[in-house]
C-alpha positions, 0 to 999 in steps of 0.5 A, spaced: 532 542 489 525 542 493 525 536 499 518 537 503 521 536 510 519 534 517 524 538 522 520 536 527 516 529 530 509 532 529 502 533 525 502 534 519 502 542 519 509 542 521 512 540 514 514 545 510 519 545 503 525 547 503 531 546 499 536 542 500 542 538 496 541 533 491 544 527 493 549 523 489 548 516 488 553 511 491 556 505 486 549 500 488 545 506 487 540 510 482 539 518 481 531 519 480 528 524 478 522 524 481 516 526 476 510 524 482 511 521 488 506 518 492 504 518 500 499 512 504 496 511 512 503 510 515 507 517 513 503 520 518 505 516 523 512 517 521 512 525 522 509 523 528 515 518 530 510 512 531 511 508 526 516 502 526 521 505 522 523 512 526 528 517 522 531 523 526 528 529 523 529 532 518 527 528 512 522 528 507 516 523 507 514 519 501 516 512 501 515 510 493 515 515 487 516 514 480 521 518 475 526 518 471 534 515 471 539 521 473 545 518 474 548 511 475 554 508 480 559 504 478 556 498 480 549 499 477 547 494 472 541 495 470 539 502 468 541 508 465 540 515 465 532 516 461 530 510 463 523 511 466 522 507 472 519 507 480 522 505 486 520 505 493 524 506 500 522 507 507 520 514 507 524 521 503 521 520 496 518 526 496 523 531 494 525 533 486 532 528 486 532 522 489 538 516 491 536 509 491 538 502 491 538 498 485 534 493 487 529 497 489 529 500 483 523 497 477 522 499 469 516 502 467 513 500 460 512 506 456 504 506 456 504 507 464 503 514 466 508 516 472 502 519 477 499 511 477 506 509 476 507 512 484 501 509 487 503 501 484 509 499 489 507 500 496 499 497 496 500 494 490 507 490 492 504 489 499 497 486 496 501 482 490 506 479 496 500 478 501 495 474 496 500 470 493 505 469 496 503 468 503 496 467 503 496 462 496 489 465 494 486 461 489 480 462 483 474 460 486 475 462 493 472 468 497 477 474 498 474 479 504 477 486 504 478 490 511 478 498 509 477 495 502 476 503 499 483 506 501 489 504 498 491 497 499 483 496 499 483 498 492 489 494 491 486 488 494 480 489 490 483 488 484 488 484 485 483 479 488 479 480 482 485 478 477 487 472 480 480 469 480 477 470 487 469 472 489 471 479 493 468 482 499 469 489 500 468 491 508 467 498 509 465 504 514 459 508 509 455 506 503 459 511 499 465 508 500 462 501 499 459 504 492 466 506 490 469 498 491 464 496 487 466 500 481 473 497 483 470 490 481 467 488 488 462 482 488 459 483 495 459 489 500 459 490 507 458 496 512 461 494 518 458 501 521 452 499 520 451 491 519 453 486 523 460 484 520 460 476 522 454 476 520 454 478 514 461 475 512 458 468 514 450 470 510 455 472 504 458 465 504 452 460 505 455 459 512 462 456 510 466 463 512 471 467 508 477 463 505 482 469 505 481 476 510 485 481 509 486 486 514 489 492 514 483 496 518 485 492 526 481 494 532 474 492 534 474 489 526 479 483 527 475 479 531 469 479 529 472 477 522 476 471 524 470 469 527 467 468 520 473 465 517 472 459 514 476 452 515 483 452 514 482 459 512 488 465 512 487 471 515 492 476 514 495 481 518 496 487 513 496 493 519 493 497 523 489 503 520 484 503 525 489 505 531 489 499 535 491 493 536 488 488 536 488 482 542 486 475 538 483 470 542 487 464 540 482 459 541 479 462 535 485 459 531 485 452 534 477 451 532 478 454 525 483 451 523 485 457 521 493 461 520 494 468 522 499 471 517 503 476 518 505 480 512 511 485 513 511 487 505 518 491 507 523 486 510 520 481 503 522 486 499 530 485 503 529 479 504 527 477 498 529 482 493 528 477 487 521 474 488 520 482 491 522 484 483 518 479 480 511 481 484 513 488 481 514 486 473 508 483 474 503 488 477 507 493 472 505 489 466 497 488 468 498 496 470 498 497 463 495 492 460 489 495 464 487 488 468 488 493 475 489 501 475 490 505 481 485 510 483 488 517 485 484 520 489 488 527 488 493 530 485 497 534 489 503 539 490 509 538 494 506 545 497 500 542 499 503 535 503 501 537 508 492 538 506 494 531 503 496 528 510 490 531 513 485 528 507 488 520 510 488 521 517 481 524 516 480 518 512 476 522 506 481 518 501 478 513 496 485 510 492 491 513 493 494 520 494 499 523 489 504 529 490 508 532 484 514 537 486 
């Protein structure tokens, strides 16, 4: 079967197709054939051995993909081979045949296509964990978005969106910040070019923002804390930016605020059954149209690394999907 292989901790240009063997599934997990697979910011920290997670080369890039059931082990209950499904993993899902564990390892209704399919598990997943389950975010509270034109900014956007809340969208240009607007953004920011505490605090009446969501770091953290509201949640998402940020902790004391990690990866571990049932739900409003994953460009698995290059560029609006 075609894989696309990292055989060396590098850019982008070191990745190559190859053919490898087919893995065969152990007796917890499900053969796929993966009809679309879907890359974000942090494969290309993984090529580079500088994300959290660092296999030893080689392996495949892709940490979530939507296919077809191949083959079953023993011990799998849930699934059959034909079912259409999409499943995530750490990385190695951009190859033809893919093996994963069950729990990982979600339905699809018949209505939802494969490429949006692809695009739904990691920032949808992260986003649905992050709003709902760690940040509480109510109707009526005010919702603003760090990086709100890339994956998961679109994500929080709509989700956001769906479960009641005013939406700031913070981002670098007014091309993008039109983009989020299409998404259903209520108000938008260009911290490129306006003071983002500032705005946050004129956006709000100066009450700040109930719930930030952060995936950007860098200089962008403080000033956005600066302009949360009284017992607000700001959620740490990740680090697109490049740096981390150092927060002054006094901030959190005068705010009354919660910093709040979301570390969408150990809950889908730790917590398989609340992980399954975000996944259901972000599946049935998929296809009942409530949300709908931007794809910014289909892909060929020969045309990875042009896609990784588009990310780190940050040329993307949406999602990135690659098909073998």
């Amino acid at each position: 079967m075609k894989a696309v292989i990292c055989n060396e901790l590098g850019g982008p240009e070191g990745l190559s197709v190859q053919e490898i063997e087919a893995p065969v599934p152990q007796p917890n997990e499900v053969a796929i054939s993966v009809r679309a697979a879907a890359l974000n910011f942090f494969d290309n920290l993984l090529i580079r051995g500088k994300y959290q997670y660092r296999p030893d080369p080689p392996f495949s890039p892709s940490a979530e993909a939507a296919g077809i059931v191949t083959g079953i082990g023993e011990k799998v209950t849930r699934f059959k081979p034909g079912d259409r499904v999409m499943a995530h993993a750490i990385y190695g899902c951009a190859q033809e045949i893919i093996s994963v564990p069950e729990h990982k390892v979600v339905g699809l209704p018949d209505d939802l296509s494969f490429e949006h399919a692809a695009g739904l598990t990691v920032t949808y997943g992260t986003t649905l964990h992050a709003l709902k389950d760690r940040a509480d975010l109510q109707p009526g509270e005010t919702l603003a978005v760090l990086g709100a034109s890339g994956g998961v900014g679109q994500a929080a956007i709509e989700i956001g969106k769906v479960m009641g809340a005013r939406v700031i969208a913070c981002a670098s240009s007014d091309e993008k910040l039109a983009f989020c607007t299409s998404m259903g953004a209520d108000e938008t920011v260009n911290y490129a070019t306006q003071d983002l505490k500032a705005e946050l605090k004129r956006l709000t009446g100066g009450n700040g923002v109930d719930v930030i969501y952060d995936a950007i770091g860098g200089a962008f953290s403080e000033p956005a804390l600066r302009a949360i509201a009284w017992s607000g949640r700001f959620l740490v998402i990740g680090f697109a930016a490049g740096d981390i940020p150092s927060i002054p902790l006094n901030l959190v004391l005068l705010k009354g605020c919660q910093l709040v990690g979301v570390f969408w990866g150990s809950h889908t571990e730790r917590e398989p059954d609340k992980h399954l049932a975000n996944m259901e739900t972000l599946a049935s409003w998929c296809a009942q149209g409530k949300i709908k994953p931007h794809i910014h460009k289909v892909y060929r698995f020969e045309e990875t690394a042009e896609a990784l290059t588009a990310i780190a560029q940050r040329q993307v609006k949406g999602k990135v999907i690659i098909v073998p």
